[in-house]
C-alpha positions as CSV (number, residue, x, y, z in Angstrom):
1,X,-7.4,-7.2,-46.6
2,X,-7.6,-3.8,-44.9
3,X,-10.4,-3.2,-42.6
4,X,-12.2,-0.1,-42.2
5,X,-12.1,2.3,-38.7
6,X,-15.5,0.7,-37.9
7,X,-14.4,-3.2,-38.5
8,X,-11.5,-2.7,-36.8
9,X,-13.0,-0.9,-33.7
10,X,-15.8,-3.4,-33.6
11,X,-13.1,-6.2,-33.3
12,X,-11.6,-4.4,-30.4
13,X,-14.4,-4.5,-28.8
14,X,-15.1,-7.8,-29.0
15,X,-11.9,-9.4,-28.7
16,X,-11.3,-11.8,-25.9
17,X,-8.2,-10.6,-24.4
18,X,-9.5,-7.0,-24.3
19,X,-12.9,-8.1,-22.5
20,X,-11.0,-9.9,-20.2
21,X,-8.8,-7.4,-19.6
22,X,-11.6,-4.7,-19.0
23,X,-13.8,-7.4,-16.7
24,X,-10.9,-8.2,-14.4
25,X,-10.2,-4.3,-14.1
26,X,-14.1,-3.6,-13.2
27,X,-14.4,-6.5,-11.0
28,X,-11.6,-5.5,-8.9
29,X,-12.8,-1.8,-8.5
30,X,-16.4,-3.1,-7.9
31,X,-14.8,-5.4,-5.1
32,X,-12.9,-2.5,-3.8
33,X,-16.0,0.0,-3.6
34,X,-18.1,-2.6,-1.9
35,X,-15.2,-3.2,1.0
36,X,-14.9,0.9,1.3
37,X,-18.8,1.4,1.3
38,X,-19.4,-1.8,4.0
39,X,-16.1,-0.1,6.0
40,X,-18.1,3.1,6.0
41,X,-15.4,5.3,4.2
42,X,-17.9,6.2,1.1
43,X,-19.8,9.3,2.1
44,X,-21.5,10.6,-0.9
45,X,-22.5,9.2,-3.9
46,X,-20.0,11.2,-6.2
47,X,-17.2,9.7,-4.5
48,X,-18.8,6.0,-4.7
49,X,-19.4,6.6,-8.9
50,X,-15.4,8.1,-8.4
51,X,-13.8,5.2,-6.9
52,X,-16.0,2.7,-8.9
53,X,-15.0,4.3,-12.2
54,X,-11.8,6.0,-11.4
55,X,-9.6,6.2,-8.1
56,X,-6.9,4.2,-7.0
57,X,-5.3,2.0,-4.5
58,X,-7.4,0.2,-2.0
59,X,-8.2,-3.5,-2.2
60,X,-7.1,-4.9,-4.4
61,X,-5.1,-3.8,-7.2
62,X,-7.2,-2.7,-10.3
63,X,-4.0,-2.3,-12.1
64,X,-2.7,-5.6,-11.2
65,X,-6.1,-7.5,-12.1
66,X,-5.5,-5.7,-15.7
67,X,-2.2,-6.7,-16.2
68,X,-2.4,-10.7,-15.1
69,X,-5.3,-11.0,-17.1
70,X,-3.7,-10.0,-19.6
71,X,-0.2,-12.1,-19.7
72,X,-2.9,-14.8,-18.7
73,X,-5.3,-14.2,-21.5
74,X,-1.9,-14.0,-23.9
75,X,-0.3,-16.9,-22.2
76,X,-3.5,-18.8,-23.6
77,X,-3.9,-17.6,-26.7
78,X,-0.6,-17.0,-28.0
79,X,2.2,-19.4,-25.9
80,X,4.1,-18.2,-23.3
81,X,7.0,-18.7,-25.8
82,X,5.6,-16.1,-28.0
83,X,7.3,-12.6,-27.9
84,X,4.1,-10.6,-27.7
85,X,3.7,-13.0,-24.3
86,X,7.0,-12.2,-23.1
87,X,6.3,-7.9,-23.4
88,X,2.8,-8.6,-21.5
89,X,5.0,-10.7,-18.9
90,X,7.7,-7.5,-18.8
91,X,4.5,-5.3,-18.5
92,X,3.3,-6.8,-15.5
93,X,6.0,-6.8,-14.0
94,X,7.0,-3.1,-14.2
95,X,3.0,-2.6,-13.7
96,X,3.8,-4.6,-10.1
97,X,6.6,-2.9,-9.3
98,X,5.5,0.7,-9.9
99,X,2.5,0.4,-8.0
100,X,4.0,-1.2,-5.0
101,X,6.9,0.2,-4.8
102,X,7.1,3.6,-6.2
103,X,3.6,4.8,-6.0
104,X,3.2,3.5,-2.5
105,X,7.1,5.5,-2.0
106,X,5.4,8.0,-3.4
107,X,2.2,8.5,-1.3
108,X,3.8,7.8,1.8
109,X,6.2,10.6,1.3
110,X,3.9,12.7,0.6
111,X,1.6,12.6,3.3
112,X,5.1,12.9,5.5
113,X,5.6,16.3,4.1
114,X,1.9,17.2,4.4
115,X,2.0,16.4,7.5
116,X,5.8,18.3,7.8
117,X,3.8,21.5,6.2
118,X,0.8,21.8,8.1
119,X,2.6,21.6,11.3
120,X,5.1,24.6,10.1
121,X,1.9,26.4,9.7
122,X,0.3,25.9,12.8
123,X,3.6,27.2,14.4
124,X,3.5,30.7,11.7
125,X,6.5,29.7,9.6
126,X,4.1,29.6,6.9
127,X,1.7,31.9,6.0
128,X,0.1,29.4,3.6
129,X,0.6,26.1,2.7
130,X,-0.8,24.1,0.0
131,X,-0.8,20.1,0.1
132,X,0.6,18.1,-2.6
133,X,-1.6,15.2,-4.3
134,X,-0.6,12.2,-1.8
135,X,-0.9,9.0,-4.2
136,X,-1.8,6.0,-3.2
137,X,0.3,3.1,-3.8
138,X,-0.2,-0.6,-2.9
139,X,0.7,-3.0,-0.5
140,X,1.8,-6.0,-1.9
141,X,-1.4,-8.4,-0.4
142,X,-3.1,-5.6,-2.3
143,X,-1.0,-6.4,-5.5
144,X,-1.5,-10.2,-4.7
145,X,-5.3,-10.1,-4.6
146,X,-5.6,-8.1,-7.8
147,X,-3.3,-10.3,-9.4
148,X,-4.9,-13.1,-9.0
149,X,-8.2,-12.1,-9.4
150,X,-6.7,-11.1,-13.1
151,X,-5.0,-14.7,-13.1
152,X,-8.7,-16.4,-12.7
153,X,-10.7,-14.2,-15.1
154,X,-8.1,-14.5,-17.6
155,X,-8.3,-18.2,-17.5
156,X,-12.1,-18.0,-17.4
157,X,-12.0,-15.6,-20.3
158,X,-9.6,-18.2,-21.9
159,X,-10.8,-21.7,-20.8
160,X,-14.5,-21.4,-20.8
């Protein structure tokens, strides 16, 4: 039986794994916005809809909630002896890896050579310097927390 654009769409949208996968992935930003606006680092309202919706980094992992509810929403459904288990397992872990180590490599050399450039140009060796985008990684309690905050919603998704 095929199913039409619409079917298959509404389906989506109501599929377990996938509204596990999109709760986990709210809940952790929501978490981290509410720990940056109580730590007085939110000052406008643009940036609080921004980091709710979008930004990364922070406490904890938004991308690591996603990607343990998902092997764990997977793990239930399907076995953790079922291949499509085993690619959400490989998933997380390059998800884990990127974002703790090479994001986080990342950001922190950036801000080094930020730091390296605006100091050449308060000495005149530049005439004008331009940061680069510093992203932000995370640390691995960061990646911890995420994860399993994904771990219990994907069992919750799963169990109840």
């Amino acid at each position: 039986m095929i199913l039409s654009a619409r079917e298959q769409l509404k389906d989506l949208f109501t599929s377990p794994v996938f509204l596990a996968c999109i709760f986990s992935w709210f809940c952790a930003q929501f978490v981290k916005t509410v720990i940056k606006l109580f730590s007085g680092k939110i000052h406008s309202v643009s940036e609080l809809i921004e980091l709710l919706l979008w930004r990364t980094g922070g406490m904890p992992s938004s991308h690591s909630a996603l990607v343990a509810c998902l092997c764990t929403t997977i793990a239930f459904r399907s076995g953790i002896d079922s291949d499509v288990f085993i690619l959400s397992l490989c998933f997380y872990l390059v998800t884990i890896r990127d974002a703790v180590g090479v994001r986080r490599a990342n950001g922190i050399q950036a801000n080094l050579l930020n730091k390296i450039g605006e100091n050449l140009k308060e000495k005149g060796l530049f005439d004008d310097f331009n940061k680069i985008k510093e992203v932000q990684g995370h640390t691995p309690m960061e990646a911890i927390i995420g994860s399993l905050l994904g771990l219990f919603i994907g069992i919750g998704f799963s169990v109840l």
